[in-house]
C-alpha positions as CSV (number, residue, x, y, z in Angstrom):
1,X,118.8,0.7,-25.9
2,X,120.8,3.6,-25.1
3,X,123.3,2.8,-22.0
4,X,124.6,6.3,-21.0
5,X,126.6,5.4,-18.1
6,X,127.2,8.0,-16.4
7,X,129.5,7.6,-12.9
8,X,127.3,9.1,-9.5
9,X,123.5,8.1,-9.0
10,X,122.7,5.2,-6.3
11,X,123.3,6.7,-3.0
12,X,121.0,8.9,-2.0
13,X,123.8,10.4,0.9
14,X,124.6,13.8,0.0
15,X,127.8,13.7,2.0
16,X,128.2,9.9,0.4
17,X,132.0,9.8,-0.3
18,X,131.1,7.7,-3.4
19,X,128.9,7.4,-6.2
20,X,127.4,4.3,-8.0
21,X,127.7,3.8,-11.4
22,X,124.4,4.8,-13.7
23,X,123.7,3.1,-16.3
24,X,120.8,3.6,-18.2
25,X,119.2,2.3,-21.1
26,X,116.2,4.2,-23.1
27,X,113.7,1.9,-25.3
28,X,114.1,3.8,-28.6
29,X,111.3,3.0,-31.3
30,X,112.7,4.8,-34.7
31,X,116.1,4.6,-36.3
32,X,117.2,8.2,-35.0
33,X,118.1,9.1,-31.6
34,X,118.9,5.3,-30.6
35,X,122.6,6.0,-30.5
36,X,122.9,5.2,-27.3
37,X,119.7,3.0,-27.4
38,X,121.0,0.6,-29.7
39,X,124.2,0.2,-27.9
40,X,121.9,-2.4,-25.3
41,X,120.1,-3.3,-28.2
42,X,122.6,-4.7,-30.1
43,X,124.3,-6.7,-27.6
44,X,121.4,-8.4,-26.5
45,X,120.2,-8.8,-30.5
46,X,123.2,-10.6,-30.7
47,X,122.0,-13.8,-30.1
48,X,121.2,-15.4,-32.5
49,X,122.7,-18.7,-34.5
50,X,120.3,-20.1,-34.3
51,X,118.7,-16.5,-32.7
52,X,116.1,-17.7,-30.4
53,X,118.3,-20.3,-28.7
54,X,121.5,-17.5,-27.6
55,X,118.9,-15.4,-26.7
56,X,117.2,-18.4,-24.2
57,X,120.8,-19.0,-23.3
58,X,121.4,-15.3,-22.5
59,X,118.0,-15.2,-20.2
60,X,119.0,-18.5,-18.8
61,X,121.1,-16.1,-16.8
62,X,119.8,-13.6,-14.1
63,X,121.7,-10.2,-14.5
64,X,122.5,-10.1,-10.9
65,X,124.6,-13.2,-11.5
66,X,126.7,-12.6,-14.0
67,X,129.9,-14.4,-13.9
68,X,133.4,-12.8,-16.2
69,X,137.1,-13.4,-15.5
70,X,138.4,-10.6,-14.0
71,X,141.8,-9.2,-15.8
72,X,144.7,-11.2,-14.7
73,X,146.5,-8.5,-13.0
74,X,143.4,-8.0,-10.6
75,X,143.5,-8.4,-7.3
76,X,139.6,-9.9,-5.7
77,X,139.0,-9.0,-2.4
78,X,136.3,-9.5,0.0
79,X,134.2,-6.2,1.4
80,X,134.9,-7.5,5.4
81,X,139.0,-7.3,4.6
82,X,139.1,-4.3,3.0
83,X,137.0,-2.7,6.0
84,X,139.1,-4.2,8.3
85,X,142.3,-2.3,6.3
86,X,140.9,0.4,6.2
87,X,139.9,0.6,10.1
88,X,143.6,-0.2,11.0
89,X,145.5,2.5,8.5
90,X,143.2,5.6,7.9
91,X,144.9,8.3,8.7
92,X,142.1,9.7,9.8
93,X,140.9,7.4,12.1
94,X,144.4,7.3,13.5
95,X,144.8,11.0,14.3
96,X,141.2,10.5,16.2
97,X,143.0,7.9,18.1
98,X,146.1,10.3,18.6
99,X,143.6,13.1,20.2
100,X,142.2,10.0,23.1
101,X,145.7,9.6,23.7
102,X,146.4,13.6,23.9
103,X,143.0,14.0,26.1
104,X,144.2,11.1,28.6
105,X,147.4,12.9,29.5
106,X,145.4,15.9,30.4
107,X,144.0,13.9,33.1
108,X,147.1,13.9,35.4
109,X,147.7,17.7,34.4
110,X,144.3,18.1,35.8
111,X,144.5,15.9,39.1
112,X,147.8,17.5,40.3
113,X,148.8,20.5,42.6
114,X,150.7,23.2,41.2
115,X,154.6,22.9,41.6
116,X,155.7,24.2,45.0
117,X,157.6,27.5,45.0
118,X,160.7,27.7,47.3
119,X,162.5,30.6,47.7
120,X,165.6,32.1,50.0
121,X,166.0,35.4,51.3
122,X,169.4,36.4,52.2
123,X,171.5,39.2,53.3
124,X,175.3,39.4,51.7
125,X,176.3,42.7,53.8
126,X,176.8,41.8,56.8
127,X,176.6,45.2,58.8
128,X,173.5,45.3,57.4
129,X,171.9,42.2,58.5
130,X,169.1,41.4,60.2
131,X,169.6,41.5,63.9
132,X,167.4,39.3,66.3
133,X,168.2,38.2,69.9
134,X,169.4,34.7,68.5
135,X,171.5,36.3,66.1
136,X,172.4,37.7,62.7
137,X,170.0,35.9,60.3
138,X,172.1,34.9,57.3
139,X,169.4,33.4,54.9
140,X,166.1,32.6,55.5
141,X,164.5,30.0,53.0
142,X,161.0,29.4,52.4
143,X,158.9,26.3,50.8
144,X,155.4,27.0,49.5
145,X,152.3,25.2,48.1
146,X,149.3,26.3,47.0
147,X,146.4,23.9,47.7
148,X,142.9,23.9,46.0
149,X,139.6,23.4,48.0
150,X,139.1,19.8,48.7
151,X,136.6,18.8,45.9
152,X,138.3,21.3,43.3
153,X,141.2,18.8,42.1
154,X,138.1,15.7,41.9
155,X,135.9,18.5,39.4
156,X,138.9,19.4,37.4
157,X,139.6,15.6,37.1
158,X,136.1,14.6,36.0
159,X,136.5,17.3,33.0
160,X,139.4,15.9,31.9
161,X,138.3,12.5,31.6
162,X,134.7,13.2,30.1
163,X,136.8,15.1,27.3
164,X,138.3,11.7,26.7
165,X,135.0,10.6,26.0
166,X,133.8,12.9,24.1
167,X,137.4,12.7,22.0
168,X,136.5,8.2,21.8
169,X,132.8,9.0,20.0
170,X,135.2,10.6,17.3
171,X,136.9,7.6,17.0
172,X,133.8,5.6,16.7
173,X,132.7,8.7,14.3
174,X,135.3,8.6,12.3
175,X,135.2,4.4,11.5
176,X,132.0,4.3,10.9
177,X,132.2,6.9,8.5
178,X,135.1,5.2,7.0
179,X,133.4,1.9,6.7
180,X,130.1,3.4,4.8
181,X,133.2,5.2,2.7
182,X,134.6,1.7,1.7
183,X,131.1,0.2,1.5
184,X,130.1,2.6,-1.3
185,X,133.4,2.3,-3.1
186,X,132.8,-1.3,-3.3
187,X,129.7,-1.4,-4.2
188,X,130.4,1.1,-7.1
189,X,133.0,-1.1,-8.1
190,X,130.7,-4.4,-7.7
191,X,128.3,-2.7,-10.2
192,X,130.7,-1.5,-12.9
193,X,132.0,-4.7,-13.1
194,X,128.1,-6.0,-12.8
195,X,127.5,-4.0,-16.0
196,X,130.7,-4.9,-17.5
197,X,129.4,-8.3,-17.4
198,X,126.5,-7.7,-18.7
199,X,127.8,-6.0,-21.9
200,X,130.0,-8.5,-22.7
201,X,128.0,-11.4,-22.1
202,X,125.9,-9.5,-24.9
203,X,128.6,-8.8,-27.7
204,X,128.0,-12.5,-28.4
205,X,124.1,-12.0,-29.0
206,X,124.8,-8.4,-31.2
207,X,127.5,-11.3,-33.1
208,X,124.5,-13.6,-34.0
209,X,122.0,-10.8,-34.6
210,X,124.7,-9.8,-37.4
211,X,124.7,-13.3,-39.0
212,X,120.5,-13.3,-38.7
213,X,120.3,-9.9,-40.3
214,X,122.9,-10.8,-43.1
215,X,121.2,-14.1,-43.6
216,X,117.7,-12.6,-44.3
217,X,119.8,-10.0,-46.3
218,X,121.1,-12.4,-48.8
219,X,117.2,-13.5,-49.5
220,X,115.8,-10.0,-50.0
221,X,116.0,-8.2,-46.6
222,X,116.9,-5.2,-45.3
223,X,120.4,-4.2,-45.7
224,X,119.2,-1.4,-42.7
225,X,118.8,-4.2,-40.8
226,X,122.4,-5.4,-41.0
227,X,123.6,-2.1,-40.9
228,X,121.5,-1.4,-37.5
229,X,122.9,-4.8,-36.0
230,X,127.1,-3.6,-36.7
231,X,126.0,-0.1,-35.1
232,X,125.1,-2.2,-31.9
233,X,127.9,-3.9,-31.6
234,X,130.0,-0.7,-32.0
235,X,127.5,0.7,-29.0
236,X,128.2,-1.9,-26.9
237,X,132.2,-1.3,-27.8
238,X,131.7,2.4,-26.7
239,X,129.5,1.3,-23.6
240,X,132.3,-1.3,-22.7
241,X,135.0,2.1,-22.8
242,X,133.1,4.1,-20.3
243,X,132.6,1.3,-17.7
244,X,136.1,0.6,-17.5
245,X,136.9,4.0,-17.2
246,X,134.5,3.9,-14.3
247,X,135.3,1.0,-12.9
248,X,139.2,2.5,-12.9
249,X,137.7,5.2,-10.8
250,X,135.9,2.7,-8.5
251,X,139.4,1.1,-8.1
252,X,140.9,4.5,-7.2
253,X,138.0,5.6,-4.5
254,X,138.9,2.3,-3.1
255,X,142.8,2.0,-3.4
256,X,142.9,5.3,-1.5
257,X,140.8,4.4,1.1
258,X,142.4,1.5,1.9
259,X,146.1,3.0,1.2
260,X,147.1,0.6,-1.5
261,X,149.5,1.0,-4.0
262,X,148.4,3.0,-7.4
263,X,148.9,-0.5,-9.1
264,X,146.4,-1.4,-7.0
265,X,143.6,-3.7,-8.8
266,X,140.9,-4.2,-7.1
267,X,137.7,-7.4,-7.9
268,X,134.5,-7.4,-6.3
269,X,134.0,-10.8,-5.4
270,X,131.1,-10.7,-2.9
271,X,127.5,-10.8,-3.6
272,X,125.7,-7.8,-2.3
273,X,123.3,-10.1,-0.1
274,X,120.5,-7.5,0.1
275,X,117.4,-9.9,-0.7
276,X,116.6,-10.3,2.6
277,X,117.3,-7.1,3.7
278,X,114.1,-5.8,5.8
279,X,114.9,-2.7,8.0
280,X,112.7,-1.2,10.2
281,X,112.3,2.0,11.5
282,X,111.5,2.0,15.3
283,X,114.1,-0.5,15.9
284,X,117.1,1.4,14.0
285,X,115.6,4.8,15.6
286,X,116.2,2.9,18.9
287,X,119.2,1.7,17.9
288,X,120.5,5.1,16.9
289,X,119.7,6.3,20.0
290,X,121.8,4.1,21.3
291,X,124.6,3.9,19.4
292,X,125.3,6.6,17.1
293,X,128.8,8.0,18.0
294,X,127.6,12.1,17.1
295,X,124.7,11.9,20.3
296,X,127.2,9.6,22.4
297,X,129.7,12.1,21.9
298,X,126.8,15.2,22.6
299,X,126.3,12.7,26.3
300,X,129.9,13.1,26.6
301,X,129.7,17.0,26.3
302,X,126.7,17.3,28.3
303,X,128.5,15.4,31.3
304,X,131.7,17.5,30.4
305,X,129.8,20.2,31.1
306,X,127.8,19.4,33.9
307,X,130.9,19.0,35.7
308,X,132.3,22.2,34.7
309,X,129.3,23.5,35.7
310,X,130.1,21.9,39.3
311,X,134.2,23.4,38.7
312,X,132.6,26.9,38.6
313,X,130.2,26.4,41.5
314,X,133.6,25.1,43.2
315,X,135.2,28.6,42.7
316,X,133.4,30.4,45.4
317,X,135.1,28.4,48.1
318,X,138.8,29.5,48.6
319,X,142.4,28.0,48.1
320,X,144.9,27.6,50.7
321,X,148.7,28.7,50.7
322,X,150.4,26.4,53.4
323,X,154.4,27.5,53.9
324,X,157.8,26.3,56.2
325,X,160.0,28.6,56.9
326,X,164.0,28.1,57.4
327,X,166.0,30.8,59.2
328,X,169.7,30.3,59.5
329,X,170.9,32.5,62.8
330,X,174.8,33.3,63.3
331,X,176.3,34.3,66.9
332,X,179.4,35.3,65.5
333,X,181.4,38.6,66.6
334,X,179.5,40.9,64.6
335,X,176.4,40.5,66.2
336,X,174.9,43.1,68.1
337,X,172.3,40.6,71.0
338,X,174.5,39.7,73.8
339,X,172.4,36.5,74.3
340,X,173.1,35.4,71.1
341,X,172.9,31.5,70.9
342,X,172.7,31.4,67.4
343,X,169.7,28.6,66.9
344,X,168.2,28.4,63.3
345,X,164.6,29.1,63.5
346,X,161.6,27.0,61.8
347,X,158.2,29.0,60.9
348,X,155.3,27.8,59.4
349,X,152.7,29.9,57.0
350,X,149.0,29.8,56.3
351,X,147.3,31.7,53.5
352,X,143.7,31.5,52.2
353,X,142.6,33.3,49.4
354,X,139.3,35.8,49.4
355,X,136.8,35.1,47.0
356,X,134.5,38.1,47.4
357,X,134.2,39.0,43.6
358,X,130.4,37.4,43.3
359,X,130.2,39.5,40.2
360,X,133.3,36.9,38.5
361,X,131.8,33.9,40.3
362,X,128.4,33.9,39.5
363,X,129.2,34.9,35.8
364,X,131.2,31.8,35.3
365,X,128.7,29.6,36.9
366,X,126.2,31.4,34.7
367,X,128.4,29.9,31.6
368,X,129.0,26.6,32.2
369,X,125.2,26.8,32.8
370,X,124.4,27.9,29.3
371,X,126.9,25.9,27.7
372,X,125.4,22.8,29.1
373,X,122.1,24.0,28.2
374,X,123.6,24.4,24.5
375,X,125.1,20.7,24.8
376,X,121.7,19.3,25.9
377,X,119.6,21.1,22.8
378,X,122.1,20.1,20.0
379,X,121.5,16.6,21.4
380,X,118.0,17.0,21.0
381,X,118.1,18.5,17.3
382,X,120.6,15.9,16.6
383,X,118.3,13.1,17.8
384,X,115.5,15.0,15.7
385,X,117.3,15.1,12.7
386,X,118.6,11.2,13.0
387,X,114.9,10.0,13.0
388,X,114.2,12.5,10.1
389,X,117.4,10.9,8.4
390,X,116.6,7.1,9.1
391,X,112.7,7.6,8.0
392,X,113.9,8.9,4.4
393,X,116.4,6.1,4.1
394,X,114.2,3.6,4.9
395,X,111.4,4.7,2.7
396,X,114.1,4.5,0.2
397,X,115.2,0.9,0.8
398,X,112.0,-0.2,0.8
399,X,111.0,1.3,-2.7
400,X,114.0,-0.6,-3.8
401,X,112.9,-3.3,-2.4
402,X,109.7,-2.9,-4.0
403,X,111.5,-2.6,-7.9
404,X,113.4,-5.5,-7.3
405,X,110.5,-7.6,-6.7
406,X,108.9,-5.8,-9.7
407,X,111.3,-6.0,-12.2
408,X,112.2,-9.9,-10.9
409,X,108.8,-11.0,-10.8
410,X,106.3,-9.4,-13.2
411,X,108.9,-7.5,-15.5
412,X,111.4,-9.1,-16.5
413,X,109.5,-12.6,-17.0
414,X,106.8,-11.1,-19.5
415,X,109.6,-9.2,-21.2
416,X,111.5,-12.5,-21.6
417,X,108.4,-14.1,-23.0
418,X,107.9,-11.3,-25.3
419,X,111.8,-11.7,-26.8
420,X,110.8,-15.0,-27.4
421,X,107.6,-14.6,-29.8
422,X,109.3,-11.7,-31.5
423,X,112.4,-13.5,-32.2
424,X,110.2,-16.5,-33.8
425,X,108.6,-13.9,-35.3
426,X,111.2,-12.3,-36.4
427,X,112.9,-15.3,-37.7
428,X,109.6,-16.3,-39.7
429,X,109.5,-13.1,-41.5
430,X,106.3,-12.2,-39.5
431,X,108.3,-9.3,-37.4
432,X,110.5,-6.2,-38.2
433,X,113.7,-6.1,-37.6
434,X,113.5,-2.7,-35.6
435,X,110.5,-4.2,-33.0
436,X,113.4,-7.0,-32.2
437,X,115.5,-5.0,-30.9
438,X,113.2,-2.5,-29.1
439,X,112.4,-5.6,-27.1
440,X,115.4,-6.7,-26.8
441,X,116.6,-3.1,-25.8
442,X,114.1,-3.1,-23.0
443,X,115.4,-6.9,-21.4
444,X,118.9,-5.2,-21.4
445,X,117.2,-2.0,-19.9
446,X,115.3,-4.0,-17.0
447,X,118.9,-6.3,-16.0
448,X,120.7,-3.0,-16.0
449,X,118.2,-2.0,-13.4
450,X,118.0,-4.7,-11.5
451,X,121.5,-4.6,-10.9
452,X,121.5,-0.9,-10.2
453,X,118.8,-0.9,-7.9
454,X,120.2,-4.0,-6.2
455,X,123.7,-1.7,-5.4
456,X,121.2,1.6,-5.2
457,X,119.6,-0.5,-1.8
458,X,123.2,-2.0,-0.5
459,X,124.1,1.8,-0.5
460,X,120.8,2.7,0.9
461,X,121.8,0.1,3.8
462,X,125.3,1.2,4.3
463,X,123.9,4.9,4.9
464,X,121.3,3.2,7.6
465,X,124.0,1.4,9.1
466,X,126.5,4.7,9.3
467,X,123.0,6.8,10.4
468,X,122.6,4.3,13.4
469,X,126.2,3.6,14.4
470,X,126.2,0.3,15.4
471,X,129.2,-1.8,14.7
């Protein structure tokens, strides 16, 4: 019954931020190479006193719903609040939400005129001055703004505020990601403590298979038998180790996630709830379509970019440079108009600018062109690769779905049945020791993978819910 648990093996995401436990158990049928074999083995041979009825108690008992007291200093938490913690204090998410906030106050920047330029011409010697028939002119100030074609300040607008969209689908990026993050840790933790369960609940059974073994000793058994028993429960002591040592690391994957304390102690207490899980392609591929925040953010680009697209076609029409002028005119005795009256002057300016460089023009219509071309094609091979992506997750959820009805259903109930005759068999001399526990070793085996492939599947429907983005 060798249970090498070994951390990383459910999800089948190879960007999956989290691995879930893997624990396996081999059916070993000599005395060599069962090291790890009779680790299983020996927990679930443990029942016995009277054997046959722990080992009915211990199958009374479904794997998946195996109840232990967590440590004292544990904290249990539900999967929905520690989403909901981690949504409101990622760092990660929050900088996303920092870049909306940076992309909105380009808006205004966008929308606005350039700052007005006013300037002053002036003439500090006086015998040098300009002379007009009004007067000497003193200073003469000017006020300047530069003003946009009509529709350019709208265009330049409309960019601004489609890159706020396009920054918002990296928000929505961002939490989904961080919810299929917390999903996995969770159910990584749900299953080391799943297997934790298990093994203890059979240190009892590998107990009573001791007193069996001992008892048929003392009338002229095998001491090999009693020998092979102890060994078990020192398996299922080692096999108890490396759990908690993964379930500490579950605990860290989820403490950081959700920024809690390294004291932090984290209990699964919800069922995984996947027995009625049924997905189906063509619906989630719609759904994706939808709602995944990568192609909502690949609509935001494309409209970004149809409107600088627009912006560039704008260029070719030309800005205006509207001025007032402000003279200042002294009659005093130095000037040389003797109809001096000395009455300031007001002027007004109009400029337009000349855009006769078609070469420039054309070349940056040209570009927004082709980046909005690019835009519209990564969408597509996006899309492509989504419906590639959903098909391969679903095949996978449904061949989970498949083993669990297998293993619940045809599997596990014959193996159960099996225990049975062998341990009456056993128990009435009529059975070897060793074929006990190769069956028991193969019970334990097909628990361990009911509760694996029950967390491989919740993954499997965390990945489908992160590939569709729906929240």
């Amino acid at each position: 019954m060798a249970s090498n648990p070994s951390v990383p093996a459910a999800a089948t995401q190879e960007q999956s931020p989290v691995a879930l436990v893997d624990f396996q158990i081999e059916t070993a049928s000599d005395d060599s190479g069962e090291d790890e074999g009779k680790s299983h083995a020996g927990s679930a041979e443990e029942g016995s006193t009277p054997l046959e009825n722990s080992f009915r108690s211990q199958l009374s008992g479904s794997a998946l719903g195996v109840e232990f007291s967590p440590p004292p200093s544990s904290d249990t938490v539900s999967l929905d609040g520690l989403i909901a913690t981690a949504l409101a204090s990622h760092p990660s998410i929050a900088a996303a939400r920092q870049r909306v906030a940076a992309a909105q106050h380009r808006i205004p920047q966008a929308t606005s005129l350039d700052d007005p330029m006013l300037g002053n011409t002036f003439w500090p010697i006086r015998d040098q001055a300009l002379q007009t028939a009004g007067g000497r002119v003193g200073h003469q100030f000017s006020l300047t703004q530069n003003v946009p074609w009509p529709k350019k300040l709208n265009a330049r607008g409309t960019v601004a505020t489609r890159e706020v969209q396009v920054q918002m689908a990296e928000i929505a990026k961002q939490e989904i990601e961080i919810t299929e993050a917390v999903r996995l840790a969770y159910y990584e933790l749900w299953l080391a403590d799943e297997l934790i369960g298990i093994v203890e609940d059979n240190r009892e059974l590998v107990d009573d298979l001791i007193t069996v073994s001992e008892a048929r000793y003392k009338t002229g058994g095998s001491q090999q038998d009693v020998l092979r028993a102890e060994l078990e429960g020192d398996r299922l002591a080692e096999q108890l180790i490396v759990l908690r040592r993964q379930r500490e690391q579950a605990r860290a994957d989820l403490g950081a996630l959700v920024r809690m304390p390294l004291e932090y102690m984290p209990t699964a207490v919800d069922a995984l709830n996947v027995d009625e899980a049924v997905p189906q392609l063509e619906l989630l591929v719609a759904q994706a379509e939808q709602c995944n925040p990568t192609l909502r953010g690949l609509a935001a680009e494309i409209a970004r970019d149809r409107a600088k697209e627009t912006l560039a076609c704008l260029q070719r029409y030309p800005n205006f440079q509207l001025g007032l002028g402000y003279a200042i005119i002294s009659d005093d005795e130095d000037v040389l108009s003797p109809v001096a009256n000395g009455h300031d002057n007001i002027n007004f300016s109009v400029g337009v600018t000349l855009p006769i460089w078609r070469d420039k023009l054309n070349a940056g219509v040209s570009e927004a062109a082709h980046t909005r071309s690019s835009a519209v094609l990564r969408r597509e091979a996006e899309r492509d690769r989504l419906r590639g992506k959903l098909r391969r997750q679903v095949a996978a959820a449904y061949a989970a779905i498949e083993q669990l009805d297998l293993f619940r259903e045809r599997l596990i109930p014959r193996t159960e049945q099996t225990l049975e005759i062998t341990t009456a068999d056993y128990q009435g001399n009529k059975a070897d020791f060793i074929d006990l526990v190769a069956t028991y070793r193969e019970l334990l085996s097909l628990q361990v993978n009911v509760a694996r492939t029950e967390a491989t599947l919740a993954s499997t429907l965390a990945q489908i819910e992160r590939t569709v983005g729906c929240q």
